[in-house]
C-alpha positions as CSV (number, residue, x, y, z in Angstrom):
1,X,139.7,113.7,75.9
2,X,141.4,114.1,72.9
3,X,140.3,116.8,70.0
4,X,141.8,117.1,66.9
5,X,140.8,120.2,64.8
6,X,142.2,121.2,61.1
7,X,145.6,119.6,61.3
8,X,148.4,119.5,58.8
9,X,151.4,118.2,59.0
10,X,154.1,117.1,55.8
11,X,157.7,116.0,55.1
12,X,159.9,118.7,53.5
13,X,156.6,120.7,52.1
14,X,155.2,117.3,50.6
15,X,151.8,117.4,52.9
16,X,150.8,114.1,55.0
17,X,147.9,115.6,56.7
18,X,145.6,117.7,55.7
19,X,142.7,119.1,57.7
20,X,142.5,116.5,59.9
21,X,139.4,116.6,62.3
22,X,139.3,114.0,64.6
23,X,138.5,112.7,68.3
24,X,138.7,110.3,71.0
25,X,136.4,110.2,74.1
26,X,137.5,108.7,77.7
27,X,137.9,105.2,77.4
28,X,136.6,105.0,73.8
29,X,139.0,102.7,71.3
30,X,139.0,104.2,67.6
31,X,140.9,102.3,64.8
32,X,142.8,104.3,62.0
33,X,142.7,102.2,58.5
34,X,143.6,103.1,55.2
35,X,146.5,102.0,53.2
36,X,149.9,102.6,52.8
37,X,151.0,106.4,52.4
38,X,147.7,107.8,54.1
39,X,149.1,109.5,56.9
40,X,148.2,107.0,59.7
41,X,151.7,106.5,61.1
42,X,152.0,110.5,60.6
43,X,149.2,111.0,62.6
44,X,150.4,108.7,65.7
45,X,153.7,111.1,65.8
46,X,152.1,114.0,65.4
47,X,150.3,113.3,68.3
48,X,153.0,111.7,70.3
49,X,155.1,114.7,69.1
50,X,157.9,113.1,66.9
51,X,156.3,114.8,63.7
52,X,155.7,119.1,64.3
53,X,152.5,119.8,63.0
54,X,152.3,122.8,60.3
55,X,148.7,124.3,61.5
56,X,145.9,123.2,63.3
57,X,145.2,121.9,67.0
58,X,145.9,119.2,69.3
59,X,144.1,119.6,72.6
60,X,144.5,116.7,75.6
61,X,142.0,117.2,78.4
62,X,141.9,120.8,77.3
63,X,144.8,121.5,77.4
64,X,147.4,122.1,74.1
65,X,149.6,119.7,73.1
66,X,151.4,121.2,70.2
67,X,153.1,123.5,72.8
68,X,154.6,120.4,74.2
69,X,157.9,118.6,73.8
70,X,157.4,114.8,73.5
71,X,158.0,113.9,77.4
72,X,155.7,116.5,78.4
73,X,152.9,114.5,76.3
74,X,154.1,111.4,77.8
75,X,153.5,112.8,81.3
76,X,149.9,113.2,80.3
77,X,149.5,109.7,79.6
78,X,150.2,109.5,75.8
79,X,151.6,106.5,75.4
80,X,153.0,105.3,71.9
81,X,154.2,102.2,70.4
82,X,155.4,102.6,67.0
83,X,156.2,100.2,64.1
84,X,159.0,97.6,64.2
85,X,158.8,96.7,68.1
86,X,161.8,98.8,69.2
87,X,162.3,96.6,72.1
88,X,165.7,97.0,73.7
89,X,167.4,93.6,72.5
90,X,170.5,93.3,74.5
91,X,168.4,94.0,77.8
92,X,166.2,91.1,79.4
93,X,162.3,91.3,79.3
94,X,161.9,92.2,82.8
95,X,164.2,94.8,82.4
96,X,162.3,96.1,79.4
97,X,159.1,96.1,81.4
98,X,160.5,97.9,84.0
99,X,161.2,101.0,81.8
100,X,157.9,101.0,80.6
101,X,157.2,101.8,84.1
102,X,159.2,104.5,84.6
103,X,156.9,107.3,84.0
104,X,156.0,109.2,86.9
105,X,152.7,107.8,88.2
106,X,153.3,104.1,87.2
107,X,157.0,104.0,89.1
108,X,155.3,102.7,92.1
109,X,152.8,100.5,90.2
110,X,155.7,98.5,88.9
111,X,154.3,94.8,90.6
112,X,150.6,95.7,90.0
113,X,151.3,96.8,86.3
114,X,153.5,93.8,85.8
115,X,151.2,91.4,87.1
116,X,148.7,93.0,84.5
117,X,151.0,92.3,81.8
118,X,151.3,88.8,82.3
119,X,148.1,88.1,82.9
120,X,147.5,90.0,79.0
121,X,150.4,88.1,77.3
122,X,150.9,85.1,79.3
123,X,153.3,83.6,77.2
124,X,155.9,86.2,78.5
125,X,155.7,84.9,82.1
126,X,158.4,82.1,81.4
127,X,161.0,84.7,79.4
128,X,161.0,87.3,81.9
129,X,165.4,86.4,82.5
130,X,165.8,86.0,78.2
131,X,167.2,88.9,76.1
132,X,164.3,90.4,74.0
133,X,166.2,89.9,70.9
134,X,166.6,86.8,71.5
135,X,162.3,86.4,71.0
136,X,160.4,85.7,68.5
137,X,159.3,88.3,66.0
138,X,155.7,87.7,67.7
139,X,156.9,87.8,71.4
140,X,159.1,90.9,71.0
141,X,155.6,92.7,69.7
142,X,154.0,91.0,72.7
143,X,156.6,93.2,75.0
144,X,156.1,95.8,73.3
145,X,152.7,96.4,73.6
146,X,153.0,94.8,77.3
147,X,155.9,98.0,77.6
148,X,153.3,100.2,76.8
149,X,151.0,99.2,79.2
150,X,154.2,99.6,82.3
151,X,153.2,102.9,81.9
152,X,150.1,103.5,82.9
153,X,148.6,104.7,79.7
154,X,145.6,107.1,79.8
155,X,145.8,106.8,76.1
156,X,146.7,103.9,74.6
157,X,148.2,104.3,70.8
158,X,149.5,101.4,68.3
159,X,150.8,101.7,65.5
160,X,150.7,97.9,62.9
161,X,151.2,95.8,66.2
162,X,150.4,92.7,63.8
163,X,153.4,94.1,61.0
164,X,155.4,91.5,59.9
165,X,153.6,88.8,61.8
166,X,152.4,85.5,60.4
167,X,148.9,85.4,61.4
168,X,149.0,83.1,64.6
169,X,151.0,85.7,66.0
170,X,149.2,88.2,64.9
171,X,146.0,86.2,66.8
172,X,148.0,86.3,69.7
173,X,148.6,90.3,69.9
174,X,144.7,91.3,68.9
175,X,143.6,88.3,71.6
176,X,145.8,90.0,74.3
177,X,144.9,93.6,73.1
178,X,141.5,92.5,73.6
179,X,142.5,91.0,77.2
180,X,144.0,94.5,78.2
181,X,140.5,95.9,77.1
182,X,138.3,94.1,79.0
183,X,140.6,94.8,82.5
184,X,141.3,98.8,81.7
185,X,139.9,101.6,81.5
186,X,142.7,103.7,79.0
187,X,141.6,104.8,75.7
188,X,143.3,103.4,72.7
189,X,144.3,104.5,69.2
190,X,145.5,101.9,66.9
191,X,146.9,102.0,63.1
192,X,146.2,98.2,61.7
193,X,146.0,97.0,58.2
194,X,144.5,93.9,59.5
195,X,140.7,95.7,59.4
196,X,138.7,93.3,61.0
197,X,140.6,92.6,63.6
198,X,141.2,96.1,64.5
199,X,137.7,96.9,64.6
200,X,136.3,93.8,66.7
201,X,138.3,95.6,69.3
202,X,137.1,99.5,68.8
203,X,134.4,101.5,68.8
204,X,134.6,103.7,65.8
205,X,137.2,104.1,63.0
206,X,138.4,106.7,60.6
207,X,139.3,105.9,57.0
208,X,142.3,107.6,56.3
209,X,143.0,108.6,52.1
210,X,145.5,110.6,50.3
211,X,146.5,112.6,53.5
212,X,142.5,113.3,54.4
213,X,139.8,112.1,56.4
214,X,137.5,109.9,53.6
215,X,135.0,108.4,56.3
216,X,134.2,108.2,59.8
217,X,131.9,105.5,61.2
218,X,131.1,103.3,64.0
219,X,133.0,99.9,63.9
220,X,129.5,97.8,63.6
221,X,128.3,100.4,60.9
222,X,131.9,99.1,58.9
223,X,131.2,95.7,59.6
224,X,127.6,95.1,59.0
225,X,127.6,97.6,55.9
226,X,128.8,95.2,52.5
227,X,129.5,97.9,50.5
228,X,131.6,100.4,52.9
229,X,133.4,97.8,53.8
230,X,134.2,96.2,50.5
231,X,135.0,100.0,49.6
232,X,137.3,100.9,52.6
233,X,138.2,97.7,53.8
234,X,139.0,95.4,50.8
235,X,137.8,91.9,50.6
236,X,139.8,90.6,53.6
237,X,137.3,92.5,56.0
């Protein structure tokens, strides 16, 4: 589905990615970890194509996406939902929802796709007529993510959707992730610094250090393994 070969990508010549191999299959969820600086955020837009990439290859389905301007990748079914929400706050949640849906294919899934969304984060069934920013920090990432989903997403990519949130909340957001999961058959991507949780909910993950690839493994080969994880997880996974 989606093959990654070689990639770099930087800021002003300072490099963010190097060499960057990396894949996901149909319907497969992979987790990017690492910590702060490694390039997992810079990955997600190069991808999504709000970061140019200097070399390498992106291929979707064959086809290549570095060629692509950003809507283009959308209308393949590249969905992303960066850091920090970016809901629209002065606009209602069922108006939010319904620009989610507005790419071609899931305009005329608006109802079904809605229903989904409610049925993943129930809570936002009663604040459907409420401004997003007047939500909590927990609900706005609950739209979010549920925005996302409008869309009809054959590939799925988060980026911290627990940042900033007190862990209840964050709960909430891996316990609906894991909802969507079960009902769906879109692939997923997501950056977490919350390990564990990230990996309860994927199949593989990919360590990311100092701009490079340090490990690949299967999320039960991360879990069950004491010292990879106290190596690339830290004590909190």
């Amino acid at each position: 589905m989606l093959e990654i070969s070689d990639l770099c990508a930087g800021y002003g010549g300072v490099p963010a990615l190097r060499s960057i191999d990396f894949r996901v299959g149909p319907r497969e969820h992979v987790a990017i970890l690492g910590p702060n600086g490694a390039g997992k955020t810079t990955l997600l837009k190069t991808i999504s194509g709000t970061v140019e990439a200097d070399s390498g290859s992106i291929l979707f389905d064959g086809q290549d996406l570095l060629s692509q301007a950003p809507h283009r990748r959308v209308e393949t079914g590249i969905v992303h939902v960066p850091q920090g929400r970016m809901i629209f706050a002065s606009m209602t949640v069922s108006d939010n929802l319904r620009l989610g849906s507005h790419r071609r294919g899931a305009r005329d899934r608006h109802d079904e796709r809605r229903e989904l969304v409610l049925e993943i984060f129930p809570a936002l069934a009663d604040m459907l007529g409420r401004d997003g920013g007047a939500l909590s920090g927990g609900q706005q990432q609950m739209l979010a993510v549920a925005r996302g989903v409008m869309a009809c997403p054959r590939l799925l990519m988060l980026d911290e959707p627990s940042m900033g949130l007190a862990p209840r909340a964050a709960d909430d957001i891996f316990e609906g992730i894991a909802r969507l999961l079960k009902s769906e058959t879109t692939a997923m991507i997501v950056v977490e610094q919350r390990a564990h949780e990230a990996l309860e909910v994927c199949d593989r993950a990919y360590v990311l250090e100092s701009a490079e690839v340090a490990l690949e493994a299967t999320s039960r080969e991360l879990l069950a393994d004491e010292t990879l994880a106290a190596t690339y997880l830290g004590s909190g996974a």
